[in-house]
C-alpha positions in Angstrom: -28.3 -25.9 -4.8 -27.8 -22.6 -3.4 -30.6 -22.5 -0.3 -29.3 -25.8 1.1 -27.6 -26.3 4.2 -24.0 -27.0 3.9 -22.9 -31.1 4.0 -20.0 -32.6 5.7 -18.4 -32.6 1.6 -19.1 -28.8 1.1 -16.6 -28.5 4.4 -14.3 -30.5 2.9 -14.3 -28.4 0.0 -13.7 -25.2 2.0 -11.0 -26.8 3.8 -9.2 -27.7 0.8 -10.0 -24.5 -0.3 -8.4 -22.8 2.8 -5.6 -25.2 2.4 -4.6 -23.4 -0.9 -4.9 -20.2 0.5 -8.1 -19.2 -2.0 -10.6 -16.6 -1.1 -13.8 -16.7 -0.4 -15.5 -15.7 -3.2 -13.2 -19.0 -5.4 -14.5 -21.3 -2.9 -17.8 -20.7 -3.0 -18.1 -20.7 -6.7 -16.9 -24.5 -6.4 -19.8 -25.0 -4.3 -22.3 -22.7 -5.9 -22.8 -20.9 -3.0 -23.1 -17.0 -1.9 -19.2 -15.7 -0.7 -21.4 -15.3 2.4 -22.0 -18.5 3.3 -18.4 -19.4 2.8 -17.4 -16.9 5.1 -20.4 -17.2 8.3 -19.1 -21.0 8.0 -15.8 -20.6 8.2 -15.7 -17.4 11.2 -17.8 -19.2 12.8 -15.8 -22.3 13.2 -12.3 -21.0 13.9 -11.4 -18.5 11.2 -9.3 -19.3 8.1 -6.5 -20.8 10.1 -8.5 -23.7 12.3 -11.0 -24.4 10.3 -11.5 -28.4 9.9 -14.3 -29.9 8.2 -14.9 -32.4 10.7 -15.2 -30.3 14.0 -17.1 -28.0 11.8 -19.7 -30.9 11.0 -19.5 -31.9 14.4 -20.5 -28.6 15.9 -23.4 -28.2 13.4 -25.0 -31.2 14.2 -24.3 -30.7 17.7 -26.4 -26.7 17.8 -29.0 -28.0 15.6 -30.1 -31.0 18.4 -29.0 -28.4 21.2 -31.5 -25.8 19.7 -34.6 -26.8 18.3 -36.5 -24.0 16.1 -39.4 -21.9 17.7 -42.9 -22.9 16.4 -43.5 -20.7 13.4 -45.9 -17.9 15.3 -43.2 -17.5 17.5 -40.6 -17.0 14.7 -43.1 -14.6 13.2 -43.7 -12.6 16.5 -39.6 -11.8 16.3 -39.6 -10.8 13.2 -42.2 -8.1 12.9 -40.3 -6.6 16.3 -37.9 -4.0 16.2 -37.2 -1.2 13.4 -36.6 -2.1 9.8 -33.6 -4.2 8.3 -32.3 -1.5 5.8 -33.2 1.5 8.7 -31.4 -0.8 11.3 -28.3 -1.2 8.6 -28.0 2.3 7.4 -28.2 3.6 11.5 -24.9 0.8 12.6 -23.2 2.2 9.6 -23.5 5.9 10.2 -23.1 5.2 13.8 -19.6 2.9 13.3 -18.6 5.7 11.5 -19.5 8.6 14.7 -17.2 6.2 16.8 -14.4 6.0 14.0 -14.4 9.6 14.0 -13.8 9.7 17.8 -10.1 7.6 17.6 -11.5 4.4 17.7 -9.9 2.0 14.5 -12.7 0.6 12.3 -13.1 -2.8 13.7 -13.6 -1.9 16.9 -15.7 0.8 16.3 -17.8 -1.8 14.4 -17.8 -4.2 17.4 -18.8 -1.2 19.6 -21.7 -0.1 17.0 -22.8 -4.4 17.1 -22.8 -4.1 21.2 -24.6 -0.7 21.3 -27.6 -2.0 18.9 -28.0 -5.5 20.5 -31.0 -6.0 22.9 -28.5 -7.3 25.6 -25.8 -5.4 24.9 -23.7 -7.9 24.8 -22.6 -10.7 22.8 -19.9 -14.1 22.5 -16.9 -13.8 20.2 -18.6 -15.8 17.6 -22.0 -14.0 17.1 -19.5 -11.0 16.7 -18.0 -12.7 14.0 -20.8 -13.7 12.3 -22.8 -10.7 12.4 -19.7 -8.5 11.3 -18.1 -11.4 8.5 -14.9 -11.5 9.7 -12.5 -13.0 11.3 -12.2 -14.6 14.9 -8.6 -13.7 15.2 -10.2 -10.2 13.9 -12.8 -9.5 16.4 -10.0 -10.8 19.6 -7.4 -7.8 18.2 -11.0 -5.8 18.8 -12.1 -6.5 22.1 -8.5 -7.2 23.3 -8.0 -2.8 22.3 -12.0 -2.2 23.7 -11.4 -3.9 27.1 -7.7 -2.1 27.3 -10.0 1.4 26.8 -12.4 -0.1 29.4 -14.9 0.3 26.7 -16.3 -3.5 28.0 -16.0 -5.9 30.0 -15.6 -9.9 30.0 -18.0 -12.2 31.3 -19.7 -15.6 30.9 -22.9 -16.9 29.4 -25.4 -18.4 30.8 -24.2 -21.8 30.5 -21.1 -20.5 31.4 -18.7 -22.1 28.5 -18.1 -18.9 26.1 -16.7 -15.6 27.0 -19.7 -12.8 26.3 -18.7 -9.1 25.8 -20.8 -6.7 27.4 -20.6 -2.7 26.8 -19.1 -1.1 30.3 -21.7 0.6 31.8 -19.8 4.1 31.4 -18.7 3.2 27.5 -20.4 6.7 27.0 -18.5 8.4 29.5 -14.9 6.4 28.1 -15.1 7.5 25.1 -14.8 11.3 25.6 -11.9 10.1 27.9 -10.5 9.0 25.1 -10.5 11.2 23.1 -9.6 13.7 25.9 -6.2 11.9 26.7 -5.3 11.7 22.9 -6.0 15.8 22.9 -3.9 16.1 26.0 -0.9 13.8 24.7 -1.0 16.7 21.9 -0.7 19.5 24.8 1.8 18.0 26.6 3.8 17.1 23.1 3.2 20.6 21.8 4.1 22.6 25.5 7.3 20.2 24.9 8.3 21.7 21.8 7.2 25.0 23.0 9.9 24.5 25.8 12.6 23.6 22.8 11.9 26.2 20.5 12.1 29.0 23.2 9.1 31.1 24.2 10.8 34.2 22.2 10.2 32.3 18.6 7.5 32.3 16.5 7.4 28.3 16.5 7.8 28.4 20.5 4.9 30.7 20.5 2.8 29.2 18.4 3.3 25.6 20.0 2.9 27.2 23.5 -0.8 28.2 22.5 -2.0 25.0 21.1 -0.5 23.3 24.0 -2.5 25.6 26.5 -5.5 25.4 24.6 -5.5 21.8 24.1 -5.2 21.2 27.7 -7.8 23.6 29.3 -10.2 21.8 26.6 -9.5 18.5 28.0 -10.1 19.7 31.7 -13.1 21.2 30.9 -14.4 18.5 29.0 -13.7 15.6 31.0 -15.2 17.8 34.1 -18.1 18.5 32.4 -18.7 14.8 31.1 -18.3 13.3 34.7 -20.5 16.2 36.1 -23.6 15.1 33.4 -22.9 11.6 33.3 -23.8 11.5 37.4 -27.1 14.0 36.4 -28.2 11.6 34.0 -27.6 8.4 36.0 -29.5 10.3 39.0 -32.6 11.1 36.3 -32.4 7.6 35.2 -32.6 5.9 38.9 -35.6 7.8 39.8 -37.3 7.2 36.5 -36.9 3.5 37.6 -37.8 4.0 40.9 -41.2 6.0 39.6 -42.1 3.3 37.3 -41.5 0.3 40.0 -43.7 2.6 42.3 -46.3 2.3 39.8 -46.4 -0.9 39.2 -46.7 -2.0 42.8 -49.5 0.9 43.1 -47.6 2.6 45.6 -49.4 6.4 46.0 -46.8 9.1 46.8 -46.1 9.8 50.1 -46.9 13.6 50.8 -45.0 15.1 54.2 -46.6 18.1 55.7 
């Protein structure tokens, strides 16, 4: 039936599936399954190409006696927190999109829009996976291009066997690099061309413009991000500083 958990022959199946090269969706209608289950088991075992129906077994027994399930109040609590499914849906999408639009390629953006609306900000590899569909080999050519940008960083989770991706702290401030230095590879390619064509024609001109435009925007916009990212880090360490003052009690200190 549908709702049941997978069995060590369902993997089977999906191997022998994989084997053949099938898709999703053909492998889970020998099972009777959603596509979706076919593809959360298999990302998060490997991806298509090292998936094996033993390990696989293996590692599900081995998470289900490593994690027990909260008590069901707890599991309730968790639930209820947090904005709405559908609202929290519809936001990563138009948001994934917002970083698309800045240069990023879609995958990544989608990893970066994942990062941004987890409670950590961080995740492992194979939650990414999971919560995106896709592949593992899919979300390494991500971070692999997101760590190159400096976007995040690489570090360990608590028990200290899985690599965990965390957002840079200046991922905000990276971004409009980015897309600074793409507008400034125009300028320099355009002044270039203007330099070819000759200043005295009307494609020299016109190249020489853009150039010059492109590249007094960048300066000014990468000056003006650094100069409000260090505001707004200032405002946001003495916001903390107030509210740890409160909770100690602390009364402000008045100098005459």
């Amino acid at each position: 039936m549908p709702g049941r958990r997978l069995t060590g022959a369902d993997r089977q199946q999906i191997a022998a599936g994989l084997a053949q090269r099938l898709s999703y969706a053909d492998i889970a209608r020998r099972l009777n399954r959603p596509a979706s289950t076919v593809g959360r088991e298999v990302a998060r075992n490997g991806g298509p190409a090292r998936y094996r129906a033993d390990l696989a077994q293996l590692a599900t027994t081995h998470r289900a006696q490593r994690r027990p399930r909260p008590p069901a109040p707890v599991r309730r609590t968790v639930e209820r927190l947090g904005p709405d499914p559908d609202a929290t849906a519809a936001f990563v999408t138009d948001l994934t999109t917002a970083l698309v639009e800045t240069g990023l390629p879609r995958t990544a953006a989608r990893v970066m829009a994942c990062l941004f609306t987890s409670e950590t900000g961080s995740r492992t590899a194979i939650e990414m996976a999971q919560h995106l569909r896709v592949s593992a080999a899919t979300i390494s050519y991500a971070v692999r291009l997101l760590e190159r940008q400096e976007l995040i960083r690489r570090g360990r989770d608590d028990r200290g066997r899985r690599h965990r991706y965390f957002l840079d702290d200046k991922a905000g401030l990276r971004t409009v690099a980015a897309s600074v230095a793409a507008n400034q590879r125009f300028a320099a390619t355009a002044l270039r061309g203007a330099e070819l064509f000759g200043a005295g024609t009307a494609a020299g001109s016109r190249l020489a413009l853009a150039g010059r435009f492109f590249e007094r925007l960048g300066d000014d916009l990468i000056r003006s991000a650094e100069r409000h990212w260090r505001d707004m880090a200032g405002d946001l360490a003495g916001d903390m500083a107030g509210d740890m003052a409160g909770d100690r009690g602390d009364a402000p200190v008045h100098h005459s």
